[in-house]
BAFI-3210 file (N, C-alpha, C; in Angstrom, 3 decimals, decimal comma, padded with zeros to 6 digits):
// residues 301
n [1|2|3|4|5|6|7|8|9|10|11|12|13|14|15|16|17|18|19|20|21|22|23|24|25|26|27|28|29|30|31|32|33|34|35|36|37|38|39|40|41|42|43|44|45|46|47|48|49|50|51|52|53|54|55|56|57|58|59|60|61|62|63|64|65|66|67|68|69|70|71|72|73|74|75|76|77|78|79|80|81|82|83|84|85|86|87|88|89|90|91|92|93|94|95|96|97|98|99|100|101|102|103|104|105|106|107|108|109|110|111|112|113|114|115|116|117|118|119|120|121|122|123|124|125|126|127|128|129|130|131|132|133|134|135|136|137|138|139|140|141|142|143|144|145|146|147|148|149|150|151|152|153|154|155|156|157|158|159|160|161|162|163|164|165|166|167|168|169|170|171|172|173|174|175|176|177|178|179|180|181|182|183|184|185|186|187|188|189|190|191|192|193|194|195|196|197|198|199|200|201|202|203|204|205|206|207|208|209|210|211|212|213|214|215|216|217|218|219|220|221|222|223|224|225|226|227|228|229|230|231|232|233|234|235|236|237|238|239|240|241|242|243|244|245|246|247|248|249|250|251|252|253|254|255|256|257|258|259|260|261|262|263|264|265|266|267|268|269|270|271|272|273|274|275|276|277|278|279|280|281|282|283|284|285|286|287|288|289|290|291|292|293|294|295|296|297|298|299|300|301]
n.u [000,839|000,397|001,988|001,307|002,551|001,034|-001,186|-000,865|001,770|004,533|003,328|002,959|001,555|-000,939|-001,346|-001,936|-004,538|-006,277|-005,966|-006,391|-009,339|-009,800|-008,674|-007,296|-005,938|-004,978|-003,926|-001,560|-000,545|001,551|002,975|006,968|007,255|007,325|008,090|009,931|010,269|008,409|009,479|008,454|008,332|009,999|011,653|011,879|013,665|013,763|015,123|015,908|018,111|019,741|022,128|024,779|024,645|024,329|025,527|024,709|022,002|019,669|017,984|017,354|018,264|016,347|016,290|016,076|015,910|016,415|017,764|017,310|018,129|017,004|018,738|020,534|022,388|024,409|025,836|027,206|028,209|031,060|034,336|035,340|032,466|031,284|033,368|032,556|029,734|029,534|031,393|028,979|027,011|028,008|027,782|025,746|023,122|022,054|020,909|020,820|021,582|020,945|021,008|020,672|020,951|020,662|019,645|022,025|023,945|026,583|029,128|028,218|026,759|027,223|027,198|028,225|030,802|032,060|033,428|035,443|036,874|038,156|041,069|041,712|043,200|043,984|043,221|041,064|039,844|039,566|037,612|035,449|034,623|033,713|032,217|029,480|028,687|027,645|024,833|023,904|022,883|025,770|025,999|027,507|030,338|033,125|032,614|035,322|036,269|033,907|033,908|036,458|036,097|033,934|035,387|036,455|037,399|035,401|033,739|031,740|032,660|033,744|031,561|031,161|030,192|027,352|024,843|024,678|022,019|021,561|019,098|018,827|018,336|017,608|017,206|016,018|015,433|013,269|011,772|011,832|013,843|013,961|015,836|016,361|017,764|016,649|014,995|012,835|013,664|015,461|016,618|018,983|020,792|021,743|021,131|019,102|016,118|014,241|010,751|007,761|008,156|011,184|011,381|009,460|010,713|012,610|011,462|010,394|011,903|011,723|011,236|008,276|007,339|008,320|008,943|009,185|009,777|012,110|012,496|013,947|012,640|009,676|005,984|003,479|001,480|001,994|003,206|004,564|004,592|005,575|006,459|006,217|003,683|003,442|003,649|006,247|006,390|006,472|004,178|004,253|005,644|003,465|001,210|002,677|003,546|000,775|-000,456|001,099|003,756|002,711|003,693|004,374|005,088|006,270|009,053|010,608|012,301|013,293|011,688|011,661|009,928|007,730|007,732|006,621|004,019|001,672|-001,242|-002,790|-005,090|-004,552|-001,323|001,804|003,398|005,921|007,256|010,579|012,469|015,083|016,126|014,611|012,449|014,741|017,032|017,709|018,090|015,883|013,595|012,240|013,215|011,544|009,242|008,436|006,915|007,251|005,153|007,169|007,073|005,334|005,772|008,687|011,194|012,858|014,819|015,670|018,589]
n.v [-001,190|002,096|005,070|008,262|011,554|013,207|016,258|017,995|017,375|018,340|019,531|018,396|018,088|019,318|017,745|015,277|016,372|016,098|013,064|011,439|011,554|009,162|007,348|004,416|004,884|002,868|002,632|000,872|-001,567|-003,102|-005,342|-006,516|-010,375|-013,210|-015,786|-018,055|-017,812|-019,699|-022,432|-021,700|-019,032|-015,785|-013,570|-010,677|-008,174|-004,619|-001,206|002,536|005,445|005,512|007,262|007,223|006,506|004,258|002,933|003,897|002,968|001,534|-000,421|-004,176|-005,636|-007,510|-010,857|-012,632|-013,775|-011,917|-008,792|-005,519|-002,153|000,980|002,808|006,357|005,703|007,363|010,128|012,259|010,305|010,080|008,282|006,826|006,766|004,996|002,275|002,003|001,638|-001,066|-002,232|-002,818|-003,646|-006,161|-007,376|-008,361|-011,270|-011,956|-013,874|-012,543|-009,583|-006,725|-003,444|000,390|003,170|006,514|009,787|011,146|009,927|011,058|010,528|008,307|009,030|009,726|012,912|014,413|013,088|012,595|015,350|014,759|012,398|012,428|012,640|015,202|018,431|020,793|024,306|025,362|022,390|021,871|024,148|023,156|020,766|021,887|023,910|022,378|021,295|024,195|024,694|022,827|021,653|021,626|020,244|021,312|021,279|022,364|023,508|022,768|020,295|018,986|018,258|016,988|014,695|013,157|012,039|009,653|006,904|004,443|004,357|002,368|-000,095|-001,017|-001,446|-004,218|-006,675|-006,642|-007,008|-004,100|-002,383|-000,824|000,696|-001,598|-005,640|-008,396|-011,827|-013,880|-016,606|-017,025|-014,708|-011,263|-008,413|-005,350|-002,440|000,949|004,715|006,660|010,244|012,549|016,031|017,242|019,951|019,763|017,296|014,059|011,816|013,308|014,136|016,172|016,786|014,579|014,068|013,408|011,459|009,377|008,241|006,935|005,582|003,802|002,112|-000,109|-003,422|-005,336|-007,427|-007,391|-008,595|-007,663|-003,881|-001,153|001,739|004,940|007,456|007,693|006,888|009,412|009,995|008,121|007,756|009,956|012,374|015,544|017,601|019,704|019,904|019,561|017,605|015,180|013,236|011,100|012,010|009,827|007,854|006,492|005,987|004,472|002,365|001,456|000,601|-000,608|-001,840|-003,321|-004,355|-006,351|-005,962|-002,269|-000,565|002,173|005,164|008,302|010,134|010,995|011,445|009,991|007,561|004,023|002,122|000,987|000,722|000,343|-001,369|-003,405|-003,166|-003,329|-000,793|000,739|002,996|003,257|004,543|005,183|006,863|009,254|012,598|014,487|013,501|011,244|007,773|005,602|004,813|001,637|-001,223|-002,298|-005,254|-008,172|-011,222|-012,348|-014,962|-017,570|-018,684|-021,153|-024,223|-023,508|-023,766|-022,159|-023,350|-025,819|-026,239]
n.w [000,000|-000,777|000,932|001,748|001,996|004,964|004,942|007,470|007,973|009,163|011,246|013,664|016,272|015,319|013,452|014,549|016,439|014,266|013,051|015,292|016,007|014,915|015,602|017,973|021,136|023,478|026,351|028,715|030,965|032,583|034,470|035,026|033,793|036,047|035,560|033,405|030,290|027,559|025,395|023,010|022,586|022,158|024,577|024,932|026,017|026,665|026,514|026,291|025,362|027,376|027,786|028,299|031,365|032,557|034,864|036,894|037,210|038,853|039,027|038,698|035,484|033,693|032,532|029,609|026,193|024,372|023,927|023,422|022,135|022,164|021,195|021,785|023,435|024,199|025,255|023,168|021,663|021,362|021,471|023,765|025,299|023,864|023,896|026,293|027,004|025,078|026,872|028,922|027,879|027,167|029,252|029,967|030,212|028,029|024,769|022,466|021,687|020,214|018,925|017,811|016,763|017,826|018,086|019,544|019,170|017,080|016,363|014,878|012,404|009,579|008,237|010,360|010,824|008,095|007,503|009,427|009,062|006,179|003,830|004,181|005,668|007,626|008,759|007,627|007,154|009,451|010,200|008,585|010,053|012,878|012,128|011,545|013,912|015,244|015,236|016,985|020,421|023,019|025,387|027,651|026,722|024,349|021,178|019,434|021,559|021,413|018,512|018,362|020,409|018,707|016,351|015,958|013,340|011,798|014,293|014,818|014,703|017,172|018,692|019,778|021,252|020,117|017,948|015,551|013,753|011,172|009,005|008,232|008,789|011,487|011,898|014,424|015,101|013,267|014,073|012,436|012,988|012,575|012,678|012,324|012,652|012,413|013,025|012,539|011,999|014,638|016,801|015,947|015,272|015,142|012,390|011,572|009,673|006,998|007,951|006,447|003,052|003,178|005,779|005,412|003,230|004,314|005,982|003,875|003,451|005,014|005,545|004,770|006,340|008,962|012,072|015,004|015,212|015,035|015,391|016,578|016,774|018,118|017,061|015,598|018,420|019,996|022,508|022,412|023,435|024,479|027,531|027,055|025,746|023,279|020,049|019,088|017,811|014,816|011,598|009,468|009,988|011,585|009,773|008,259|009,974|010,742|008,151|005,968|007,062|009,621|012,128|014,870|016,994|018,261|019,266|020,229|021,411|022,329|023,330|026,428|028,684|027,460|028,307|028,232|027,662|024,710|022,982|019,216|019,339|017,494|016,999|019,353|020,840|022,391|023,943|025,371|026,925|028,739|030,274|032,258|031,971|033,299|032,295|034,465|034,926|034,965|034,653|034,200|032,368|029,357|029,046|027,267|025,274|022,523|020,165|018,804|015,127|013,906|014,678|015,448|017,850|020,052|021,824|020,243|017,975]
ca.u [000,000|001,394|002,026|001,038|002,371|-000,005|-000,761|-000,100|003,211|005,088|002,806|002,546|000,335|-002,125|-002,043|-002,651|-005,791|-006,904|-006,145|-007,039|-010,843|-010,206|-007,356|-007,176|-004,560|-004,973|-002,494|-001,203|000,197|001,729|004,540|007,582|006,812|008,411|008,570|010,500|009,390|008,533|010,132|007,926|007,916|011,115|011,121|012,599|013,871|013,874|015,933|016,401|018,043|020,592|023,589|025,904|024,207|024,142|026,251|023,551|020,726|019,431|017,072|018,080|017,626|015,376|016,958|015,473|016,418|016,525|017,592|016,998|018,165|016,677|019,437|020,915|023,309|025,469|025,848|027,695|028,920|032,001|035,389|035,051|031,337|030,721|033,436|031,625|028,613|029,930|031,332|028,336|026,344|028,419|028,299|024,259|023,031|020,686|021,841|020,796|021,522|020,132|021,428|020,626|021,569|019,903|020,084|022,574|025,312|026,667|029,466|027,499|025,939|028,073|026,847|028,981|032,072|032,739|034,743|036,865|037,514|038,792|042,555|042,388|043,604|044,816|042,409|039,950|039,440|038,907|036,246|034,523|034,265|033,677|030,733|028,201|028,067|027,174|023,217|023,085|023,570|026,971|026,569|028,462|031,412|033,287|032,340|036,219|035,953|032,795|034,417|037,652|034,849|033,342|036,024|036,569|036,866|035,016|033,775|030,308|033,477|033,741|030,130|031,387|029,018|025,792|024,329|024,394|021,283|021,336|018,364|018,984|017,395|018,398|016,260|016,233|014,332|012,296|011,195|012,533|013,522|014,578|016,416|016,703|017,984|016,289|013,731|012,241|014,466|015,383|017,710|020,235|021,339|022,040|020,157|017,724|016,022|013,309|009,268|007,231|008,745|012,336|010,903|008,747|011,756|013,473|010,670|010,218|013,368|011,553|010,344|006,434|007,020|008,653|007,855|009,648|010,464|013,197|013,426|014,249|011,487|008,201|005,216|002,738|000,220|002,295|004,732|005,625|003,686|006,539|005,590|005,598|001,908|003,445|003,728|007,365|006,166|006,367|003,276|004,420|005,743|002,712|001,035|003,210|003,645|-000,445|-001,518|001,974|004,583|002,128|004,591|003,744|005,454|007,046|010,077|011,302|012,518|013,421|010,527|011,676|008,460|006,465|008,034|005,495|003,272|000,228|-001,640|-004,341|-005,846|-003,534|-000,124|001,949|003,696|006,894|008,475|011,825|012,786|015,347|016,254|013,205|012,447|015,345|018,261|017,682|017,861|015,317|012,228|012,627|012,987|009,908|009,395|007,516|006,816|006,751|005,447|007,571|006,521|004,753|006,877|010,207|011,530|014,115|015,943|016,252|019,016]
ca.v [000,000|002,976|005,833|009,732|012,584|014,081|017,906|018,623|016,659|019,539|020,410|017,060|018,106|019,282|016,372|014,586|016,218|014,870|011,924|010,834|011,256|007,699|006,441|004,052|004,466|002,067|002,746|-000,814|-001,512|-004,705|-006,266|-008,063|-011,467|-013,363|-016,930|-017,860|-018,120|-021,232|-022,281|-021,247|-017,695|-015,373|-013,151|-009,445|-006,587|-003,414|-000,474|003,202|006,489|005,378|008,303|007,103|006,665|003,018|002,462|004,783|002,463|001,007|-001,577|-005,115|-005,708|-009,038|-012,047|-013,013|-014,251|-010,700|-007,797|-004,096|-000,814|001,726|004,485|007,731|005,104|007,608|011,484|012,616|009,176|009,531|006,712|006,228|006,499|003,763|001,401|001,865|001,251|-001,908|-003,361|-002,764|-004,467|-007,347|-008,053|-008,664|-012,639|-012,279|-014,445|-011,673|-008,084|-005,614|-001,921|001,245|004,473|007,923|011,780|011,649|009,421|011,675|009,624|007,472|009,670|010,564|013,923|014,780|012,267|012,851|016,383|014,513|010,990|012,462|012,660|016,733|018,215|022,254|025,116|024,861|021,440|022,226|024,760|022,242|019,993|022,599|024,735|021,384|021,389|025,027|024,610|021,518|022,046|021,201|019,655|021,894|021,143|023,910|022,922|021,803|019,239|017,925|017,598|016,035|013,469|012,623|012,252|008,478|006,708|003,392|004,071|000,953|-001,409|-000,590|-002,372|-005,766|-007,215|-006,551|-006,820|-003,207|-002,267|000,519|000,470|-003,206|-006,513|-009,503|-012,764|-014,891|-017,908|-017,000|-013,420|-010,601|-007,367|-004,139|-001,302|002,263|005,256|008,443|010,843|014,252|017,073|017,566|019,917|019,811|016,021|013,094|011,016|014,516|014,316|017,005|015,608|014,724|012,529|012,698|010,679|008,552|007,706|005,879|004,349|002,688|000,813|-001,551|-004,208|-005,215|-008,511|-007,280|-008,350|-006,186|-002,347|-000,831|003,276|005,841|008,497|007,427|007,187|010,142|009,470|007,064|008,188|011,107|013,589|016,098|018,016|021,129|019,739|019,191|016,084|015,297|011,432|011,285|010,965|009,023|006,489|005,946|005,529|002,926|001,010|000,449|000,767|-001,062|-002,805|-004,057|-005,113|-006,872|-004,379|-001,325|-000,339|003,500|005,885|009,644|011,394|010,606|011,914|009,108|006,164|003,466|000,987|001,687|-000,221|001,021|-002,476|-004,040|-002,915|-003,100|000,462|000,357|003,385|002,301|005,340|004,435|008,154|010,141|013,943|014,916|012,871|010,242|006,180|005,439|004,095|-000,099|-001,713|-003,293|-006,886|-008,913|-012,461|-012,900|-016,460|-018,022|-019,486|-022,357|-025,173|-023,419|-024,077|-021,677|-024,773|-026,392|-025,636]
ca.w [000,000|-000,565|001,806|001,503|002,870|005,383|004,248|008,219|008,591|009,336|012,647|014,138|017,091|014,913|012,387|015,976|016,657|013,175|013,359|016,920|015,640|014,155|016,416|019,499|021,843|024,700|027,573|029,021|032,388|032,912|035,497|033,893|033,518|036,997|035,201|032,295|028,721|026,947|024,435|021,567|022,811|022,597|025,164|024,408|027,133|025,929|026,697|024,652|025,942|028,274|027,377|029,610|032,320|032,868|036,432|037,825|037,041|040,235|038,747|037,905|034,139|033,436|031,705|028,244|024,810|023,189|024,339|022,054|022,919|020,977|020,798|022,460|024,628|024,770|025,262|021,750|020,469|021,946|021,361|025,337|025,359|022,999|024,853|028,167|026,953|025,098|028,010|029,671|027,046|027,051|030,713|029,960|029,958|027,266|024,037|021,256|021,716|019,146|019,508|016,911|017,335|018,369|017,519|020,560|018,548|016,553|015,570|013,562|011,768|008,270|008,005|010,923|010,751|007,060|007,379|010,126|008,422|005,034|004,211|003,989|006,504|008,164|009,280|006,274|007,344|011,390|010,093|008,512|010,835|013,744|011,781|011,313|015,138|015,039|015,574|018,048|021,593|023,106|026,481|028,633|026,122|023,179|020,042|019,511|022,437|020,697|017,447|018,963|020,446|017,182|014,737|015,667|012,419|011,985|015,184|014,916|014,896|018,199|019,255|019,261|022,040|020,224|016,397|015,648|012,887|011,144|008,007|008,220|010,090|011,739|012,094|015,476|015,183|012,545|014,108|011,921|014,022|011,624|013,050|011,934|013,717|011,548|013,116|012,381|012,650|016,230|017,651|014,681|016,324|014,357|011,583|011,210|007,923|007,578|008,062|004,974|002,454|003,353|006,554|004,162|001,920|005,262|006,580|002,892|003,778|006,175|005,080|005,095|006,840|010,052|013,285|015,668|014,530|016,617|015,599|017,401|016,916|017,899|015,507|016,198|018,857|020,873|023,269|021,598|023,978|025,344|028,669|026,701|025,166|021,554|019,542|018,227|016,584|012,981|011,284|008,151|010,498|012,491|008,905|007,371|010,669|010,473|006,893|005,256|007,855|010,293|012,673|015,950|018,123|017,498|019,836|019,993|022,478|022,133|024,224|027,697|029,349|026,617|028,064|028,632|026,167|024,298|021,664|018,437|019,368|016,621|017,346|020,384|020,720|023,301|024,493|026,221|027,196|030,465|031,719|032,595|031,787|033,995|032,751|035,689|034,779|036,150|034,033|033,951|031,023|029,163|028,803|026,210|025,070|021,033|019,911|017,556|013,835|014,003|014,241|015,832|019,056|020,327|022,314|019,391|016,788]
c.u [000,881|001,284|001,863|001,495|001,158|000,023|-000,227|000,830|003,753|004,137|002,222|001,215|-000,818|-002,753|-002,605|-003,966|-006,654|-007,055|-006,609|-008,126|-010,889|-008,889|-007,805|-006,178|-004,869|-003,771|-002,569|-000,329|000,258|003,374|005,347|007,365|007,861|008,535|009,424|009,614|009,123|008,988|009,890|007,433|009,222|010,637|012,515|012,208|013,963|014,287|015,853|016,721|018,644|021,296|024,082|025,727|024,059|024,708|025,402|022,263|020,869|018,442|017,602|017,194|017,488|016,344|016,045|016,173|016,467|016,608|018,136|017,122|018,154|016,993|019,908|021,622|024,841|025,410|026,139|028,268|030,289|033,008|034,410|033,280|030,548|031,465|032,920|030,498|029,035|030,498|030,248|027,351|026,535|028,340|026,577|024,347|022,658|021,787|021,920|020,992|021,648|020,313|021,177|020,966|020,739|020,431|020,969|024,306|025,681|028,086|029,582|027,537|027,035|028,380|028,082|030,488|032,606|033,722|035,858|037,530|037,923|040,295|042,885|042,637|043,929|043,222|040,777|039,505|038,881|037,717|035,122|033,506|033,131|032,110|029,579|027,986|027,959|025,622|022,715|023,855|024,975|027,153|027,474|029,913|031,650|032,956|033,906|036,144|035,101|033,282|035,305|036,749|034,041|034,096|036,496|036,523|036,183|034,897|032,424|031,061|033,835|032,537|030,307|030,843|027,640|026,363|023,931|023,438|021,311|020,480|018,576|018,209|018,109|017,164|016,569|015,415|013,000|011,414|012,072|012,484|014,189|014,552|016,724|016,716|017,218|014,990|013,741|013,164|014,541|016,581|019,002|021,264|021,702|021,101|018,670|017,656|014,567|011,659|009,254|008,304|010,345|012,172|010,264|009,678|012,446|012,764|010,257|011,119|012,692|010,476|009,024|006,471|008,117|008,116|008,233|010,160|010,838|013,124|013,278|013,177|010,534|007,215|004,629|001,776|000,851|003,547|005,983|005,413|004,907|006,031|005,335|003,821|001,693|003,751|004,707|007,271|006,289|005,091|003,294|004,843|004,798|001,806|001,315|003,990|001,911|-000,770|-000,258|003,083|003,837|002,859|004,160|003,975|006,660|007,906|010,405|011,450|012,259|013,113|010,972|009,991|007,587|006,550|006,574|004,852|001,829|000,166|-002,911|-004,745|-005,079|-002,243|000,167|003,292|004,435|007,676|009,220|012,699|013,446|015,422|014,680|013,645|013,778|016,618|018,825|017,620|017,156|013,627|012,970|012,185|011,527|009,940|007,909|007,822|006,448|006,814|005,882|006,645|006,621|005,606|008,662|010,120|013,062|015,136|016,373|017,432|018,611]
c.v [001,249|004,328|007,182|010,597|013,006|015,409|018,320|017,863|017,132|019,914|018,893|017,300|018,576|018,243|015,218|014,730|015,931|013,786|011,317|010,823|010,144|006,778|005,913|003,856|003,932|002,330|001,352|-000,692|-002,807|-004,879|-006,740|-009,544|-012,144|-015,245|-017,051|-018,618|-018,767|-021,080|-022,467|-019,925|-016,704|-014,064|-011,732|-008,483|-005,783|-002,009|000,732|004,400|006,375|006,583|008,419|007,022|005,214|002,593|003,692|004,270|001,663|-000,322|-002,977|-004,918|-007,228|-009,675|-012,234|-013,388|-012,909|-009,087|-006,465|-002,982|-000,185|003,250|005,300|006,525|005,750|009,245|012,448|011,174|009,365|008,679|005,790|006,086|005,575|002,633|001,037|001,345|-000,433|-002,852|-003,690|-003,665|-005,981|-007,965|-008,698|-010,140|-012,678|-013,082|-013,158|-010,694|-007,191|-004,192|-001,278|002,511|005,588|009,188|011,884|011,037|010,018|011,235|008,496|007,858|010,291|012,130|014,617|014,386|012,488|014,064|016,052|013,459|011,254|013,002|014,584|017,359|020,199|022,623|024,908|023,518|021,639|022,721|023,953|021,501|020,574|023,406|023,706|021,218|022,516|025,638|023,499|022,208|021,340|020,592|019,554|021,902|022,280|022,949|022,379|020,763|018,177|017,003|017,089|014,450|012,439|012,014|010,673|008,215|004,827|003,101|002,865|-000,102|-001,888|-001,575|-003,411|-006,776|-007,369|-006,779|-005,431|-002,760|-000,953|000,430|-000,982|-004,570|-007,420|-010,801|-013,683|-015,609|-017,992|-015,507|-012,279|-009,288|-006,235|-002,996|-000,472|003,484|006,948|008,751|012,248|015,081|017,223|018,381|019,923|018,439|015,674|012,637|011,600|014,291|015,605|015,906|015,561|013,444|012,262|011,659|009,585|007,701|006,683|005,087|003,031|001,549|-000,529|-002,465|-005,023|-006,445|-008,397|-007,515|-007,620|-004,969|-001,810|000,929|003,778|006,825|007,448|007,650|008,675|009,527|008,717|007,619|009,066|012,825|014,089|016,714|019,396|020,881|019,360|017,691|015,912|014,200|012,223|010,343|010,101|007,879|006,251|005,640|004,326|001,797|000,202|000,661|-000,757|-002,164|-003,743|-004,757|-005,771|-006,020|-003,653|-000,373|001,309|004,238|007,464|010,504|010,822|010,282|010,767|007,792|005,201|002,471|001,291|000,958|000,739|-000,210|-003,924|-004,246|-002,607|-001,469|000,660|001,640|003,362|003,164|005,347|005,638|008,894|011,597|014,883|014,441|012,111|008,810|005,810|004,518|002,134|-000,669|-002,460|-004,477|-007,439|-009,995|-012,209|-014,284|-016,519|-018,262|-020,636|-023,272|-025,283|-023,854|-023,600|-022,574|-025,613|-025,864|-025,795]
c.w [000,000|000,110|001,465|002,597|003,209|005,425|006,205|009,101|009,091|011,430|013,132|015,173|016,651|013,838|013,660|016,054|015,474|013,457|014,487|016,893|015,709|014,582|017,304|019,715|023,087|025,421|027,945|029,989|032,471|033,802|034,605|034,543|035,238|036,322|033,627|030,935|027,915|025,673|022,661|021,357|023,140|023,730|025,170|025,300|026,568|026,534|025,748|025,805|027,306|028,746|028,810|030,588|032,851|033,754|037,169|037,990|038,164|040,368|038,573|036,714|033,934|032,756|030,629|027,381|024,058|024,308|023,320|023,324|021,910|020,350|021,583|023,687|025,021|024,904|023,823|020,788|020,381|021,562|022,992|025,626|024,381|023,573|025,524|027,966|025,979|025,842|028,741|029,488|027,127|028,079|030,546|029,312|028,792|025,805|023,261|021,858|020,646|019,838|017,641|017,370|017,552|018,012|018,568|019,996|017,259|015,723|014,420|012,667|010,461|008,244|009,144|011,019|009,657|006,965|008,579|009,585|007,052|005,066|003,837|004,959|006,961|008,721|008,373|007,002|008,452|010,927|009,645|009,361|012,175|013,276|011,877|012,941|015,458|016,120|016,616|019,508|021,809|024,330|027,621|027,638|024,793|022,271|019,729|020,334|022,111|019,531|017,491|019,452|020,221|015,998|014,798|014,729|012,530|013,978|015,338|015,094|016,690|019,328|018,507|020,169|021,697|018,570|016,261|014,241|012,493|009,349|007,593|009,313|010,628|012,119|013,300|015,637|014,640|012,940|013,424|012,490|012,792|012,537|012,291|012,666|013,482|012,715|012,640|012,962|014,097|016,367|016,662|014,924|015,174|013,657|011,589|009,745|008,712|007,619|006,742|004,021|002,587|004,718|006,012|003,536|003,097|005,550|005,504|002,907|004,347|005,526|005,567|006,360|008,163|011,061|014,582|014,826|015,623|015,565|016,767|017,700|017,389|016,949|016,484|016,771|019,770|021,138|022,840|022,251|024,759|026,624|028,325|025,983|023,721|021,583|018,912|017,455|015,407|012,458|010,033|009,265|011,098|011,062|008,242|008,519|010,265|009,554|005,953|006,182|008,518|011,302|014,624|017,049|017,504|018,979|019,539|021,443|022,461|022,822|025,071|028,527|028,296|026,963|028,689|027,771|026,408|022,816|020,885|018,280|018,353|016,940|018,525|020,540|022,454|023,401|025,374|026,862|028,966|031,073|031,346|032,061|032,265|034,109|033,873|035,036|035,769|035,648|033,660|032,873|030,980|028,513|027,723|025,532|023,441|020,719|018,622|016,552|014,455|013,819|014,638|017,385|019,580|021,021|021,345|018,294|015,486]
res [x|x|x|x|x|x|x|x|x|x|x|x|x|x|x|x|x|x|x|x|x|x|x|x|x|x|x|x|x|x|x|x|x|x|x|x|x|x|x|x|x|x|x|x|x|x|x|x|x|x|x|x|x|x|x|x|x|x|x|x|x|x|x|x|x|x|x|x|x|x|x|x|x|x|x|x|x|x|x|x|x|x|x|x|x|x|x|x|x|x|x|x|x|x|x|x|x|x|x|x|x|x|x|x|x|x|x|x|x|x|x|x|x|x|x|x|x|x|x|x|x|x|x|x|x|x|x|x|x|x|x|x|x|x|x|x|x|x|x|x|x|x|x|x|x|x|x|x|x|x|x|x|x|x|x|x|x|x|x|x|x|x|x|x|x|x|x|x|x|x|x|x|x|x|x|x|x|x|x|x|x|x|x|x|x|x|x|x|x|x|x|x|x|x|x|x|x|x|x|x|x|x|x|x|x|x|x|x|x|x|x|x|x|x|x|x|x|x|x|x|x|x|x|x|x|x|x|x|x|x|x|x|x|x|x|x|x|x|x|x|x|x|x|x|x|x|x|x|x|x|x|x|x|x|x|x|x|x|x|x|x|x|x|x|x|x|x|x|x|x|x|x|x|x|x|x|x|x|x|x|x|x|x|x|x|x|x|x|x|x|x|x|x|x|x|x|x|x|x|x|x]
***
């Protein structure tokens, strides 16, 4: 099916009160699970919005067969703030670990790494580098400091504890999970495209027969409500999760203040959001049981 810009993409909270005429958003409150998961049911923790903050978390984190973190695990994307959080990763039982990135890894992100990873080199070059962080905040830090920060090269080699996704999937026992890290302009961050169809054009990436979706933004309508009263979701993705992907649950972080789960009776809708409004770790991961395809048996090879 194919997807349409909505004429008010651009003003999400008012394409909200459109749409929400002909929406259900069910809120959902549930315990994590205290037995373990049979073995025709994987069972996936979920995590997003760490940034560095992970030896401050006071919770234990559940055991399962899958564990997804859905981005911003680090402050700027960092050398040392992608280690840390790689060891940290690695110290976790779970077999699978699924990581994507966030408007906070700025390393990733080309757009910023390309005027430090090419072989040119003097003042001309610094400026380069130095002007594209310009418009984003800086985190108490000079904009040199940042871009010293960033200029890692092949820094994703780096996350060697996890399967790191970036517009790509991975299949575990017959469930197919697709990760992508793009949202709606924010902030002049990382993996900003503007709304409307350059948002559209990424989300076409994913393919129809997904059954977890891991981004980063939220769709509109689900856990995208800031505490200023606006709506930062994207509504092309909340479109072509239910009209085109259809995916069983849909994973994202970004909005602190949205974390929580919420269904339109169809879809399960997961924000994973671990620090709260206030840069605190402090929201506990969310747990969920997907049953395998007919016929698998995660104990089995």
């Amino acid at each position: 099916m194919a997807i349409e810009v909505h004429p008010l993409t651009n003003n999400p909270t008012a394409a909200w009160s459109e749409l929400s005429q002909h929406q259900k958003v069910i809120k959902i409150n549930v315990k994590p699970p205290t037995n373990d998961a049979p073995s025709n049911k994987l069972r996936v923790v979920c995590m997003s919005d760490t940034h560095s903050l992970t030896q401050y978390i006071k919770f234990n984190i559940p055991h399962g067969d899958v564990f997804i973190h859905a981005g911003d695990f680090t402050k700027c994307g960092s050398l040392q703030e992608v280690i840390e959080f790689n060891n940290w990763i690695g110290n976790l039982p779970h077999n699978h670990k699924i990581v994507i990135a966030g408007n906070h890894e700025l390393s990733f992100d080309s757009t910023f790494t390309h005027p430090f990873t090419t072989k040119n080199s003097g003042d001309r070059h610094k400026h380069m580098g130095t002007s594209i962080l310009d418009n984003i905040p800086t985190l108490g830090m000079s904009k040199d400091t940042l871009a010293e920060a960033i200029k890692t090269e092949n820094v994703k080699d780096y996350l060697t504890n996890c399967t790191y996704l970036e517009d790509s999937e991975v299949v575990i026992h017959g469930i197919k999970i697709y990760g992508t890290p793009w949202q709606p302009e924010f902030c002049k961050w990382a993996f900003n495209v503007p709304r409307g169809k350059p948002c559209l054009t990424k989300w076409e990436l994913i393919p129809s027969d997904t059954d977890i979706l891991v981004t980063h933004t939220p769709p509109i309508g689900h856990g995208d409500l800031c505490c200023s009263g606006v709506r930062a979701g994207c509504v092309e993705l909340l479109s072509s999760v239910q009209n085109r992907i259809k995916p069983k649950y849909h994973v994202f972080g970004h909005i602190h203040e949205g974390y929580g789960i919420s269904s339109d009776g169809k879809i399960i809708y997961i924000n994973a959001s671990t620090c709260d409004l206030n840069y605190l770790p402090s929201n506990p991961p969310i747990v969920f049981d997907i049953t395998l395809p007919s016929g698998i048996d995660k104990n089995v090879d």
